[in-house]
C-alpha positions as CSV (number, residue, x, y, z in Angstrom):
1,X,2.6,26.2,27.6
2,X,1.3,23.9,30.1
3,X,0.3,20.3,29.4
4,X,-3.2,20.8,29.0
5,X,-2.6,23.4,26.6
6,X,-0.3,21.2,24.9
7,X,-2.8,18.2,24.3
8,X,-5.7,21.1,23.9
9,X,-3.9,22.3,21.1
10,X,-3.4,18.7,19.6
11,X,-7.0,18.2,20.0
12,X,-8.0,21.1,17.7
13,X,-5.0,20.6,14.9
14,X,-6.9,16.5,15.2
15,X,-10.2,17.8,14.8
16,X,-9.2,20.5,11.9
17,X,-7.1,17.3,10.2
18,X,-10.1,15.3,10.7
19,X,-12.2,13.7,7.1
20,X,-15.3,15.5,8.9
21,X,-13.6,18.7,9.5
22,X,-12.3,18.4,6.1
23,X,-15.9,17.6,4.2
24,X,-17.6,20.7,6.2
25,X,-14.7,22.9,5.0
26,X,-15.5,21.7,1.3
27,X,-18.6,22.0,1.1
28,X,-18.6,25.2,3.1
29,X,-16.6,27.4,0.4
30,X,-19.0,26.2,-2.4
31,X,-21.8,27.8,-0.1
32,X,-19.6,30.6,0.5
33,X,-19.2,31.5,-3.1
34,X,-23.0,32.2,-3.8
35,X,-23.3,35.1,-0.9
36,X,-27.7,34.7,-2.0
37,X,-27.8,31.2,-1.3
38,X,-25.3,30.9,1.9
39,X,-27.7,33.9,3.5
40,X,-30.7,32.0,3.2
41,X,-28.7,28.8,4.9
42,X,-28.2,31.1,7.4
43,X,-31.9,31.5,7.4
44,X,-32.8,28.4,7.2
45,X,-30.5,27.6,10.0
46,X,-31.8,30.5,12.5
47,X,-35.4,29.5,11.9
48,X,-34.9,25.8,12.2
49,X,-32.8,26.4,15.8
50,X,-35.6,29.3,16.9
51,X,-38.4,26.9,16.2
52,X,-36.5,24.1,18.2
53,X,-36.7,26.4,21.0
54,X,-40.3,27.2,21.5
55,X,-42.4,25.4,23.3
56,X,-45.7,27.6,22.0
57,X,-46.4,26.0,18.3
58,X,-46.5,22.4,16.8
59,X,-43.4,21.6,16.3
60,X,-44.3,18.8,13.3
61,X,-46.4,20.6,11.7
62,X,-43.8,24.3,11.7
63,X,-40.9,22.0,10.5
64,X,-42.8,20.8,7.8
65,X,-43.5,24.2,7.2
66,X,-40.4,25.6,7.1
67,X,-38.8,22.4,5.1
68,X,-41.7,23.6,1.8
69,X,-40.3,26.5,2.5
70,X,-36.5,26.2,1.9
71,X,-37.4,22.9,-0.3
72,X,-35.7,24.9,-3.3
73,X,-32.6,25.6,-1.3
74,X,-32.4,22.4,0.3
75,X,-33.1,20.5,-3.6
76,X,-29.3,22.1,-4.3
77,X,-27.0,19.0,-3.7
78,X,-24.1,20.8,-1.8
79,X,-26.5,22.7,0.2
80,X,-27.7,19.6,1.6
81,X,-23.9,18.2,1.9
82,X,-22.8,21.3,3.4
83,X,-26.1,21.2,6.1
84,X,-25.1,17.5,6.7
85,X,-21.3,17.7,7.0
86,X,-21.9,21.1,9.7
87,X,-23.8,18.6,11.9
88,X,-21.6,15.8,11.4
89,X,-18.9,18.3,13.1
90,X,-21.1,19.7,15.5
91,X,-21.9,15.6,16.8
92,X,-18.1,15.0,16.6
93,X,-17.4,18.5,18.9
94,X,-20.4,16.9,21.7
95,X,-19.1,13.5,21.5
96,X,-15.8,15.2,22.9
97,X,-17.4,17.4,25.3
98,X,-19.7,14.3,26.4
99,X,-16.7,12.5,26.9
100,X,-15.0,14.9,29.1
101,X,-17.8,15.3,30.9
102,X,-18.2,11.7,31.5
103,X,-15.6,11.6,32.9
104,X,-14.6,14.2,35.0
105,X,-15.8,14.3,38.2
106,X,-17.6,17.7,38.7
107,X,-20.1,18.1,41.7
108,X,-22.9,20.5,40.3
109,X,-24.2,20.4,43.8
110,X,-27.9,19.2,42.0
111,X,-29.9,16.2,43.0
């Protein structure tokens, strides 16, 4: 294994040992263990990201939408802690793709 692969490696068994990682992973398997309620997360989830990607509707106004829809879901405590602690991971994974990015010197070739 080279070097890279090496500190790769170390990276992921960090991130994995990490009180973030650890929270998501938590609050994850309490999701997990009511198969109704972790499919409409998943729901939740799909719709939120599809309506984040249109640039046809209102975006205020469908969000508000969609959070009266899911407000019973979202009024369970660990659903909320489980939504939270999957975007606190997701922010700790850009931060390190940021960073390498940063600083890396990569010419795209854009201007």
């Amino acid at each position: 294994m080279n070097q890279i692969e090496e500190k790769l490696e170390a990276l992921v068994r960090e991130v994995k040992e990490s009180a973030v990682y650890q929270e998501y992973q938590r609050v994850r398997e309490l999701v997990h263990q009511e198969p109704e309620k972790e499919k409409a997360v998943h729901e939740f989830r799909r719709r939120n990201f599809e309506l984040h990607k249109r640039r046809d509707v209102d975006l205020y106004t469908e969000m508000d939408r969609l959070e009266k829809e899911f407000a019973p879901l979202r009024a369970e405590a660990y659903v909320n802690e489980y939504l939270a602690a999957e975007l606190a991971v997701c922010r700790m994974v850009q931060h390190i793709n940021y960073r390498l990015m940063e600083e890396i010197e990569f010419d795209l070739g854009f201007e």
